[in-house]
RODO-2510 file (C-alpha; in nm, 4 decimals, decimal comma):
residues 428
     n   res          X          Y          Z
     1     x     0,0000     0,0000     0,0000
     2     x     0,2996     0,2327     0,0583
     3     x     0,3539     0,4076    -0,2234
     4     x     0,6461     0,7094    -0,2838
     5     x     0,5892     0,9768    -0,5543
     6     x     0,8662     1,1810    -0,5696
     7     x     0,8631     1,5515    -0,7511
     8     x     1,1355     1,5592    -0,9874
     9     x     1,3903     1,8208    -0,9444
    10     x     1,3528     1,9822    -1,2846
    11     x     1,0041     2,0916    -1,1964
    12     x     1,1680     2,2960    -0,8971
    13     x     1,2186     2,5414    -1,1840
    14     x     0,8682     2,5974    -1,2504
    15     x     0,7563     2,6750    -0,9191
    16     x     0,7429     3,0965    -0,8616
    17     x     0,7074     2,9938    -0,4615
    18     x     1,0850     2,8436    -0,5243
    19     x     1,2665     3,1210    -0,7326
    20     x     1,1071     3,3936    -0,5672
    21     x     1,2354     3,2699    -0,2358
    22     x     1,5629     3,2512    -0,3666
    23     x     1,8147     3,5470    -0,3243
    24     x     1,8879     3,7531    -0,6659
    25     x     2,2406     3,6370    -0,6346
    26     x     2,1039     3,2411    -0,6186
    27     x     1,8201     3,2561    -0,8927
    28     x     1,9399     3,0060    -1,1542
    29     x     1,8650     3,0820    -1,4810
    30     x     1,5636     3,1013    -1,6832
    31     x     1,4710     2,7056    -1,8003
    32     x     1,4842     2,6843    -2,1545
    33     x     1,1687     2,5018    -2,3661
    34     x     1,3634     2,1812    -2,3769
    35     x     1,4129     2,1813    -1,9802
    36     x     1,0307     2,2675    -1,8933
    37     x     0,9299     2,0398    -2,1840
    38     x     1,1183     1,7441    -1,9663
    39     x     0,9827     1,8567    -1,6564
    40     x     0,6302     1,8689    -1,8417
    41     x     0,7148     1,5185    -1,9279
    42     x     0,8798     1,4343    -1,5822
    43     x     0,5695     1,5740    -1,3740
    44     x     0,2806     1,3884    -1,6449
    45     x     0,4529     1,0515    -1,5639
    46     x     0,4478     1,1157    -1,2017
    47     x     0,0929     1,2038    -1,2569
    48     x     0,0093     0,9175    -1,3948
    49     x     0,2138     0,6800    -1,2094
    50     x    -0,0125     0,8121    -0,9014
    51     x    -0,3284     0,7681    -1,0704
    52     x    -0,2027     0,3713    -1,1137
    53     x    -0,1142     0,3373    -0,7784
    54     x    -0,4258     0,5071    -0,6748
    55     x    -0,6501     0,2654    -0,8564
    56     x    -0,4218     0,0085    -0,7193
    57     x    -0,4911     0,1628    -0,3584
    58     x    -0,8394     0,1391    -0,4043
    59     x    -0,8635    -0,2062    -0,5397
    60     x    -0,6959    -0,2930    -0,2015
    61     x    -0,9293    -0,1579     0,0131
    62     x    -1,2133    -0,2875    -0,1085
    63     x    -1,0364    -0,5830    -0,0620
    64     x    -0,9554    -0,4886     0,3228
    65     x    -1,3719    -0,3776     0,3332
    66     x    -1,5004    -0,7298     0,1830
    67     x    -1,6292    -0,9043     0,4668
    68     x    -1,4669    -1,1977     0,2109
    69     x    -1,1264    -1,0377     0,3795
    70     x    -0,8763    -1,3103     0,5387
    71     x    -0,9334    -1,0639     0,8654
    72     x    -1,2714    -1,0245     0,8504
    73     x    -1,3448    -1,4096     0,7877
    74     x    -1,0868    -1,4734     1,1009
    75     x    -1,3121    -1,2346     1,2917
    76     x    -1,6237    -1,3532     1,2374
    77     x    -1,4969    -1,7316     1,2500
    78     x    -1,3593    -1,6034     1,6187
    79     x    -1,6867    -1,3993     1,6863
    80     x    -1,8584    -1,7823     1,6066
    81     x    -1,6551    -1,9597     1,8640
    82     x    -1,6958    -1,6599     2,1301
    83     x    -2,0698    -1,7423     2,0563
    84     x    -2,0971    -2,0425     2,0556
    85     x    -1,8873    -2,0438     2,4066
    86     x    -2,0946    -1,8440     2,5618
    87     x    -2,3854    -2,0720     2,4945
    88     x    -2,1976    -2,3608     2,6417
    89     x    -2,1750    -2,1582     2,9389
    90     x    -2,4694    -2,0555     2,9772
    91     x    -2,6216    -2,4552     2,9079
    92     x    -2,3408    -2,5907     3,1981
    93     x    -2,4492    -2,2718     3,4141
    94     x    -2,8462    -2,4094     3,3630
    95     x    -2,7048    -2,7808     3,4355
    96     x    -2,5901    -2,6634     3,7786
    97     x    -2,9061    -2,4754     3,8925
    98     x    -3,0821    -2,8495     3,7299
    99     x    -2,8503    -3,0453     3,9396
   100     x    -2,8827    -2,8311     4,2503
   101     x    -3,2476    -2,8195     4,2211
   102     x    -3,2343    -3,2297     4,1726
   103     x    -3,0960    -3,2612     4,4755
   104     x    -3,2636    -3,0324     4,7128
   105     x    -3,6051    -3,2478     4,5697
   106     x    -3,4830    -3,5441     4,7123
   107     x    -3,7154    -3,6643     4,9402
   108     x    -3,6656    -3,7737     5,3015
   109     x    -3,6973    -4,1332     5,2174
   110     x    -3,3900    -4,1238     4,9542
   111     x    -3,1232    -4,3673     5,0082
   112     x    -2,7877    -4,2842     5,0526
   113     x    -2,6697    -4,3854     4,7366
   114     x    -2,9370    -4,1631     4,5753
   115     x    -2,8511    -3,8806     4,7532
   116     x    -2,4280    -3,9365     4,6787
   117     x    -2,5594    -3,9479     4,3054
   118     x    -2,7318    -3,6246     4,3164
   119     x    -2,4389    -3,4628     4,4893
   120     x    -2,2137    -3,5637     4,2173
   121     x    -2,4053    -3,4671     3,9491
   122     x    -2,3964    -3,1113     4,1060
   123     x    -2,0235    -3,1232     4,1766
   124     x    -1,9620    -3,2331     3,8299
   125     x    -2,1756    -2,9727     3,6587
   126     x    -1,9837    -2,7614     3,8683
   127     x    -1,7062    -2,8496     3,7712
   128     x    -1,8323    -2,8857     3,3511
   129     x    -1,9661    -2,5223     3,4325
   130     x    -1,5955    -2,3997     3,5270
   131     x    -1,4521    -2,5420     3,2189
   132     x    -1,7563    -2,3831     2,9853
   133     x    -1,6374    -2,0248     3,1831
   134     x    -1,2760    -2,0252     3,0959
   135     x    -1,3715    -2,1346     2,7357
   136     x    -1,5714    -1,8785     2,7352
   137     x    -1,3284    -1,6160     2,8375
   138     x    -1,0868    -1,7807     2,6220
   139     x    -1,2886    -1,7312     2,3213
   140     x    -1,4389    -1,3918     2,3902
   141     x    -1,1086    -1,2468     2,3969
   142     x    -0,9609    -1,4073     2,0618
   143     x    -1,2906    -1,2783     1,8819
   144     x    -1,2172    -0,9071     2,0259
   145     x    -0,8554    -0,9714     1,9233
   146     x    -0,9894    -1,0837     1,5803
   147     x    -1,2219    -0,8080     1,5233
   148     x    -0,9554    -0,5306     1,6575
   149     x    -0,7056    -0,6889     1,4012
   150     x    -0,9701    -0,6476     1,0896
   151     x    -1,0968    -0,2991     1,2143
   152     x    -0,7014    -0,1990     1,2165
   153     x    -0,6671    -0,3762     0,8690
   154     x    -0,9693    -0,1820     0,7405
   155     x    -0,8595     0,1694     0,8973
   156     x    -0,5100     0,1144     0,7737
   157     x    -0,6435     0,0320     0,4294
   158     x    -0,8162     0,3413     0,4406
   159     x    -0,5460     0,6200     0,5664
   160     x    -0,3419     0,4267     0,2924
   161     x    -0,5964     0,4878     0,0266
   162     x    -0,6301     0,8653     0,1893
   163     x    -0,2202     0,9005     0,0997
   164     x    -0,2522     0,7927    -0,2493
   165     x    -0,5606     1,0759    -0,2878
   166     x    -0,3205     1,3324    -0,1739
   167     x    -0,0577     1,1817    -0,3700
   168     x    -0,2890     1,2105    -0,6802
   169     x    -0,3992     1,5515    -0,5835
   170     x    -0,0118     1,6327    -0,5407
   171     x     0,1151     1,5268    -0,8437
   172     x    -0,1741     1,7036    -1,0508
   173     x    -0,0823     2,0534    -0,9076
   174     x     0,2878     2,0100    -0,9808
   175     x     0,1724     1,8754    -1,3616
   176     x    -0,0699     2,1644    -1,3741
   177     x     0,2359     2,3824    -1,3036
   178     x     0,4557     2,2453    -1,5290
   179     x     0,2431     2,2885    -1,8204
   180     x     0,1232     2,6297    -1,7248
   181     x     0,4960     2,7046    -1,7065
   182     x     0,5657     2,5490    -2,0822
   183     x     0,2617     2,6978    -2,2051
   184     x     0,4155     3,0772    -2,0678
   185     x     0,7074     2,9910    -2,2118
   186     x     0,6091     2,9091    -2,4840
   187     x     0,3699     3,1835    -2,5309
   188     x     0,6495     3,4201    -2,4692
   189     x     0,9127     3,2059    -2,6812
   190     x     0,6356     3,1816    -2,9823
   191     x     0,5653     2,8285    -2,9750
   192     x     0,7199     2,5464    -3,1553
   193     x     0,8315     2,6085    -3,5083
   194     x     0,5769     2,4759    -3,7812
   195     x     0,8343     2,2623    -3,9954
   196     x     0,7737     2,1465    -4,4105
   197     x     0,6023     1,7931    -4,3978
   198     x     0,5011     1,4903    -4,6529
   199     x     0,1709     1,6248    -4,6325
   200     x     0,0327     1,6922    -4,9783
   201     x    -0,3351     1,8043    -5,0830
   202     x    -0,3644     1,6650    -5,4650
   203     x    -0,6831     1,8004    -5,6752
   204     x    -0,8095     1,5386    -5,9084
   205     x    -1,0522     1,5444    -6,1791
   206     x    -1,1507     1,9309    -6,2203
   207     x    -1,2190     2,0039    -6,5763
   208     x    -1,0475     2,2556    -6,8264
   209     x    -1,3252     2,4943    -6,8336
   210     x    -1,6157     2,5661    -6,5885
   211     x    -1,9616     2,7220    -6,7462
   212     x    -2,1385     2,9513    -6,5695
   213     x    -2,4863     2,8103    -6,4541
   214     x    -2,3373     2,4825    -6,3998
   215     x    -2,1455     2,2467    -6,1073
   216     x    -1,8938     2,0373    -6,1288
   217     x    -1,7380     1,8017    -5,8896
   218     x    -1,3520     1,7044    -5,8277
   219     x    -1,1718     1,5114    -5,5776
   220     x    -0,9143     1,6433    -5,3384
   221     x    -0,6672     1,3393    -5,1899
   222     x    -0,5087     1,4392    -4,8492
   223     x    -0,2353     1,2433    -4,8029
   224     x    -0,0058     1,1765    -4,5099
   225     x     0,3465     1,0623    -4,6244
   226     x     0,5508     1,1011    -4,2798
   227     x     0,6350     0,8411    -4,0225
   228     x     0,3862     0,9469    -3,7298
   229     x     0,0467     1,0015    -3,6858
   230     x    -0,0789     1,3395    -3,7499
   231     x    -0,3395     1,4512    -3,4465
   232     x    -0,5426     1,7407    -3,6551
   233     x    -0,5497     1,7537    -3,9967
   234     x    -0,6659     2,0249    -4,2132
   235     x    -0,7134     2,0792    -4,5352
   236     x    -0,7076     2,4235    -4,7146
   237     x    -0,9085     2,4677    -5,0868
   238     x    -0,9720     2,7964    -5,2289
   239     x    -1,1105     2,9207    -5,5636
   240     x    -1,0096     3,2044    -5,6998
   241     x    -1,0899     3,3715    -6,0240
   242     x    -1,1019     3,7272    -6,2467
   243     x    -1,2410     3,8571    -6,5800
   244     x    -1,0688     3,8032    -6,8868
   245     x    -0,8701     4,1188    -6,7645
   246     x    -0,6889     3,9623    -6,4350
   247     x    -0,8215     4,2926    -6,2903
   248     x    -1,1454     4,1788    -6,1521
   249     x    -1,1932     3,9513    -5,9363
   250     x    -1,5164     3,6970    -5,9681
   251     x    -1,4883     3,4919    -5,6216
   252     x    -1,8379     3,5973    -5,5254
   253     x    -1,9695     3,3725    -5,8388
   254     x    -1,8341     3,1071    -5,6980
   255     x    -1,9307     2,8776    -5,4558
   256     x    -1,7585     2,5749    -5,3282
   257     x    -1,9257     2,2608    -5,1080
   258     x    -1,7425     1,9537    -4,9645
   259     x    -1,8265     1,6123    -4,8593
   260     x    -1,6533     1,3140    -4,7491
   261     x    -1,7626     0,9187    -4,6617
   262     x    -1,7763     1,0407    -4,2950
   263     x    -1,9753     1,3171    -4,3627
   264     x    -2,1543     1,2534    -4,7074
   265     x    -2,3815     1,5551    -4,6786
   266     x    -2,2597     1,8777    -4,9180
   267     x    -2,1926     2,1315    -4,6701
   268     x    -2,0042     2,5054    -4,7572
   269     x    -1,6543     2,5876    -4,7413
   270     x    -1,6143     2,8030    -4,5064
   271     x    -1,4736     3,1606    -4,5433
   272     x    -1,1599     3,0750    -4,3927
   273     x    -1,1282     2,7784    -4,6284
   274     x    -1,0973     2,5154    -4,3757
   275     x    -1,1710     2,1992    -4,4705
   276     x    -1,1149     1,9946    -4,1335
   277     x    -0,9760     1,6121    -4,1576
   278     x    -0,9296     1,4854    -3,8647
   279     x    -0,6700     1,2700    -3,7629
   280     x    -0,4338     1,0729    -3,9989
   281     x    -0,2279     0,7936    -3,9681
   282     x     0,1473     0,7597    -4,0795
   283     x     0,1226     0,6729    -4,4835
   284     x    -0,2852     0,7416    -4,4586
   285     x    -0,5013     0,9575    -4,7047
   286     x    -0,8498     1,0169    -4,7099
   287     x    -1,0645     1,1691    -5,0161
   288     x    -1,2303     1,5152    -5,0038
   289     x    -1,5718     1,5076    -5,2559
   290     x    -1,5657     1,8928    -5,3823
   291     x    -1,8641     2,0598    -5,5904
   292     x    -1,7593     2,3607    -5,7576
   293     x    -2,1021     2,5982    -5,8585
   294     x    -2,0049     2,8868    -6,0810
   295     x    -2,3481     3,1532    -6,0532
   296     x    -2,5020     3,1813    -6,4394
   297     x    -2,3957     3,5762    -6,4370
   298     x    -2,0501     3,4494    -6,3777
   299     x    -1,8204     3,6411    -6,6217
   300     x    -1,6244     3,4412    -6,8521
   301     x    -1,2692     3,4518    -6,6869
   302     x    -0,9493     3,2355    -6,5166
   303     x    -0,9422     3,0369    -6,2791
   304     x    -0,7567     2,8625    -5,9512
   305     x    -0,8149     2,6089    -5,6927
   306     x    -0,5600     2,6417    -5,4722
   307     x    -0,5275     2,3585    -5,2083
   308     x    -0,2615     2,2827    -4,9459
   309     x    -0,3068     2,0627    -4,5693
   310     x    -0,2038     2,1396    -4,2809
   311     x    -0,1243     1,9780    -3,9079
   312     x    -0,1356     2,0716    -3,5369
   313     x    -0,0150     1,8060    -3,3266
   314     x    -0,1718     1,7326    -2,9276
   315     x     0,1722     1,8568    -2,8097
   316     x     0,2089     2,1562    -3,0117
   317     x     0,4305     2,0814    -3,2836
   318     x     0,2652     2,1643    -3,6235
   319     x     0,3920     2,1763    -4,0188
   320     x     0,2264     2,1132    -4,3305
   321     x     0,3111     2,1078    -4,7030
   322     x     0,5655     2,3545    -4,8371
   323     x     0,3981     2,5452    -5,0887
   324     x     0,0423     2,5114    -5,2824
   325     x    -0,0975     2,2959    -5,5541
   326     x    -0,2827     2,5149    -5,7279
   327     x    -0,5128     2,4074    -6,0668
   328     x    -0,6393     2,6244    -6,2998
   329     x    -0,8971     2,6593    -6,5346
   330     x    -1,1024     2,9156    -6,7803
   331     x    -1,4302     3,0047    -6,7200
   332     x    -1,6764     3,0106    -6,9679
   333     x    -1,9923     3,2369    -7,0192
   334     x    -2,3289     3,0543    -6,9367
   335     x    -2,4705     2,8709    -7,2606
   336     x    -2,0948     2,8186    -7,4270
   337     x    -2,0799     2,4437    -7,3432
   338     x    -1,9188     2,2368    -7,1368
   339     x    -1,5634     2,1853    -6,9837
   340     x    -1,3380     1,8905    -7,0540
   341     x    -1,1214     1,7432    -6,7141
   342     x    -0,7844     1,9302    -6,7185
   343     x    -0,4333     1,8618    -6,5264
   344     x    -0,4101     1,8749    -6,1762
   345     x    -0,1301     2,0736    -5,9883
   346     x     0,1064     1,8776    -5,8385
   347     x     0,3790     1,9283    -5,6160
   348     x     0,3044     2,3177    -5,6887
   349     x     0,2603     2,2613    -6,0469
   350     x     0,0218     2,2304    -6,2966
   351     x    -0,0111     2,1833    -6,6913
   352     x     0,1882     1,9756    -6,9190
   353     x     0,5422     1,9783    -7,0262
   354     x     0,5893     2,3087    -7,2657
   355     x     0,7843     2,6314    -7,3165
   356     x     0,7668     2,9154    -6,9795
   357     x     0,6965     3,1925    -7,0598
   358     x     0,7365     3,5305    -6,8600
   359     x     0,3545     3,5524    -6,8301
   360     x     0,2779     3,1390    -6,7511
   361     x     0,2791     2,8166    -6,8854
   362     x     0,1243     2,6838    -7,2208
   363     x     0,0143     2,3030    -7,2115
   364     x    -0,2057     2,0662    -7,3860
   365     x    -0,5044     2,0384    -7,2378
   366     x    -0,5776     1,7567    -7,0257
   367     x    -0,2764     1,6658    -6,9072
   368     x    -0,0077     1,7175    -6,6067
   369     x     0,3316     1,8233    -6,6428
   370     x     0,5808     1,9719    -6,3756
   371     x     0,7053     2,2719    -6,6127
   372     x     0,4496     2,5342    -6,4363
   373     x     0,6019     2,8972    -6,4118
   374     x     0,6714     2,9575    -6,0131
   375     x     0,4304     3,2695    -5,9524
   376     x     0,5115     3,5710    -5,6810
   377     x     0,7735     3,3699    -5,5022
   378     x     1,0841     3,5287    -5,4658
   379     x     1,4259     3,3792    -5,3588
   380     x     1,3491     3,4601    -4,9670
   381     x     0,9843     3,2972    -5,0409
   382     x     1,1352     2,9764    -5,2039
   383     x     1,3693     2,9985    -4,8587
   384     x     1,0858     3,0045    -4,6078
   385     x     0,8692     2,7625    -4,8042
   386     x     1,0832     2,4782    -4,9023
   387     x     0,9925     2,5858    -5,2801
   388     x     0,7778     2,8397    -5,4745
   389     x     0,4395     2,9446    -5,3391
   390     x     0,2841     2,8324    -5,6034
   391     x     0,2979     2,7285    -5,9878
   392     x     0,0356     2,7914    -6,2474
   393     x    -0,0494     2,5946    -6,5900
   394     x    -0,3184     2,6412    -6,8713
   395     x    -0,5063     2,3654    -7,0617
   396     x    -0,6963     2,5037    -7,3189
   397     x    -0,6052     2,8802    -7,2668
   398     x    -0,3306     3,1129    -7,1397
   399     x    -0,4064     3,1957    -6,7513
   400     x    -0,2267     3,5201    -6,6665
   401     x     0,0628     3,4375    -6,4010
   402     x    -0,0490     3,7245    -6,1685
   403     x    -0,3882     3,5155    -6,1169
   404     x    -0,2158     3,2616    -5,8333
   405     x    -0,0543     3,5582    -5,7017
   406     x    -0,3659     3,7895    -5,6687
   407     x    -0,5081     3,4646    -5,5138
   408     x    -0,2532     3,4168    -5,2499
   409     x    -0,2935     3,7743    -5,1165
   410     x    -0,6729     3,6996    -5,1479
   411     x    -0,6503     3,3776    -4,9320
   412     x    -0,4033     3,5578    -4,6943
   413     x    -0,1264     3,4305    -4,5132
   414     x    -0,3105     3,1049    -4,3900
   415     x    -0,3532     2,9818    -4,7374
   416     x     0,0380     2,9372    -4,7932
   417     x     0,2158     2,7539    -4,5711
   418     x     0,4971     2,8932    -4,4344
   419     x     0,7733     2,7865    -4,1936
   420     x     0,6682     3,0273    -3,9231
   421     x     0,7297     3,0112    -3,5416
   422     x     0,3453     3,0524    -3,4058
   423     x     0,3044     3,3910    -3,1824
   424     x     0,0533     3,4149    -2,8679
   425     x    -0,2606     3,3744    -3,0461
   426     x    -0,2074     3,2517    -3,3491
   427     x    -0,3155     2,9522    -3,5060
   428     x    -0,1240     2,6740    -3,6631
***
């Protein structure tokens, strides 16, 4: 039932009580993230460990309250004989008073040998009546002993039970201070730095052109290629599109739903373009459904879908695909017909193999290449990133280069991933 839980000596450094009670000249220096992070660790383990050995504790003393306890079945089996003494007594007591009463009934004419008879029957239930006493005594105070024994047991099992509670209680407030402490540091550090990942958001199956007045639907395959499970997934698609010009933008004609097998009903992306996944295991992927709806006053124009995925992990650490796939396509002016499925943007790229151009990339339509022209990403962007921003490709028509850009700025800085080091309040 004894059961030690020790603080460990790194979370010493967390406690204001303990540094403020230390003289200036004595204060040791401020832990760094990796130090509270082990004391965070140190002080959840002790947590736990007390949680197991209060369950244990507890186990125990229901044990120690069972009247099916070795003590308590001693103690009532003691209790039993004390009982059962007492009757004895109290049967050799009644012989005596039998016996006595025998023998003053004798009458005047009973013989001698009658009368010796009579005297020895009271002599020997005195004597039976003696023995019954001492048993009795005997017994009464091995059934106190055995009942004193399981009471002691049960109250013993029970201030043992009371440690482990303050134990518990004990080792929460120290873990409750140790991650308030690494969440303050971290707060005031900026969190743990997002990092590039094997995470890759790949648009399948949107066509060349979209008509106004119609829908179309396209698949978007989330895919985690690292080693670990990712806690919280998400998932980032965003159309963007302008007039023939590039100058005005059309995103208000637009309207994109999702759906997956988990959640089959169409529902709205949201204005922050969220698309949430969930969790996903090491080498995983799941399939978003997407329905694009362009309005039937949508003005013929260009087009992107611009996708990336994301991850925030239980303990903090986040990343999430360095750069954006983005897709484009042409929009076409209600009544003009129908588009044809185009390339898909992959690994920031769309289009097919062709010449670059300073204003894009020209491709045959239908099909994926990796020869996109890298669009607003300068050398510092391809730095921060892991690689351009984003790439852009035509099928049947020339899409201006500044489209992806305009789009980026339009999705903001949430819609490109960036190696970043999160500040209090910000999101992954």
């Amino acid at each position: 039932m004894a059961v030690a839980v020790t603080t460990p000596a790194a979370l010493l450094s967390v406690t204001p009580a303990f540094a403020d009670s230390k003289p200036a000249a004595e204060a040791q220096a401020k832990p760094t993230i990796e130090e509270l992070e082990k004391a965070a660790a140190e002080a959840q383990k002790a947590y736990d460990e007390a949680v197991a050995a209060q369950k244990a504790g507890y186990e125990v003393l229901e044990k120690a309250l069972s009247d099916e306890a070795p003590l308590a079945v001693a103690a009532k089996a003691a209790r039993k004989k004390a009982d059962d003494a007492a009757a004895a007594k109290t049967a050799a007591d009644d012989a005596v008073t039998d016996a006595k009463a025998a023998l003053a009934a004798l009458p005047d004419t009973a013989t001698d040998a009658e009368r010796t008879a009579a005297e020895k029957a009271v002599t020997d239930a005195e004597a039976a009546a003696a023995v019954a006493a001492t048993a009795k005594t005997e017994a009464e105070t091995k059934a106190k002993e055995a009942v004193t024994a399981s009471d002691d047991a049960r109250v013993a099992a029970a201030r043992a039970y009371g440690v482990l509670q303050k134990a518990v209680a004990d080792a929460l407030a120290v873990k409750t201070a140790a991650d308030e402490a690494l969440a303050k540091a971290r707060e005031e550090e900026g969190g743990p730095d997002c990092v590039p990942a094997n995470l890759r958001a790949t648009l399948t199956g949107l066509p060349s052109s979209v008509v106004a007045g119609t829908s179309t639907t396209f698949s978007l395959r989330v895919k985690n290629g690292t080693k670990e499970t990712l806690d919280a997934v998400t998932t980032y698609a965003y159309v963007h599109t302008t007039d023939t010009s590039g100058l005005k933008t059309t995103d208000a004609y637009m309207h994109l739903q999702w759906s997956t097998a988990a959640s089959p009903k169409w529902q709205a992306v949201g204005k922050d373009h969220h698309i949430g996944i969930g969790a996903l295991k090491a080498g995983a992927q799941t399939d978003v459904n997407l329905r694009l709806t362009a309005d039937a006053k949508a003005p013929a124009g260009n087009g992107v879908v611009l996708t990336s995925a994301e991850y925030v992990n239980k303990d903090g650490s986040c990343g999430g695909a360095p750069g954006m796939d983005t897709t484009a396509f042409t929009v076409k002016a209600a009544g003009t017909g129908t588009g044809t499925t185009g390339g898909t943007g992959t690994g920031g790229t769309t289009g097919s193999t062709g010449d670059t151009g300073s204003t894009g990339s020209t491709g045959t339509s239908g099909s994926t290449g990796t020869s996109g022209t890298q669009a607003q990403g300068s050398a510092s962007d391809e730095a921060s990133t892991g690689g351009g921003l984003a790439s852009t490709g035509s099928s049947d028509a020339t899409v201006p280069l500044g489209i992806a850009g305009a789009a980026a700025v339009a999705l903001g800085g949430a819609a490109v991933f960036v190696v970043r080091r999160r500040k209090a309040g910000a999101g992954a």
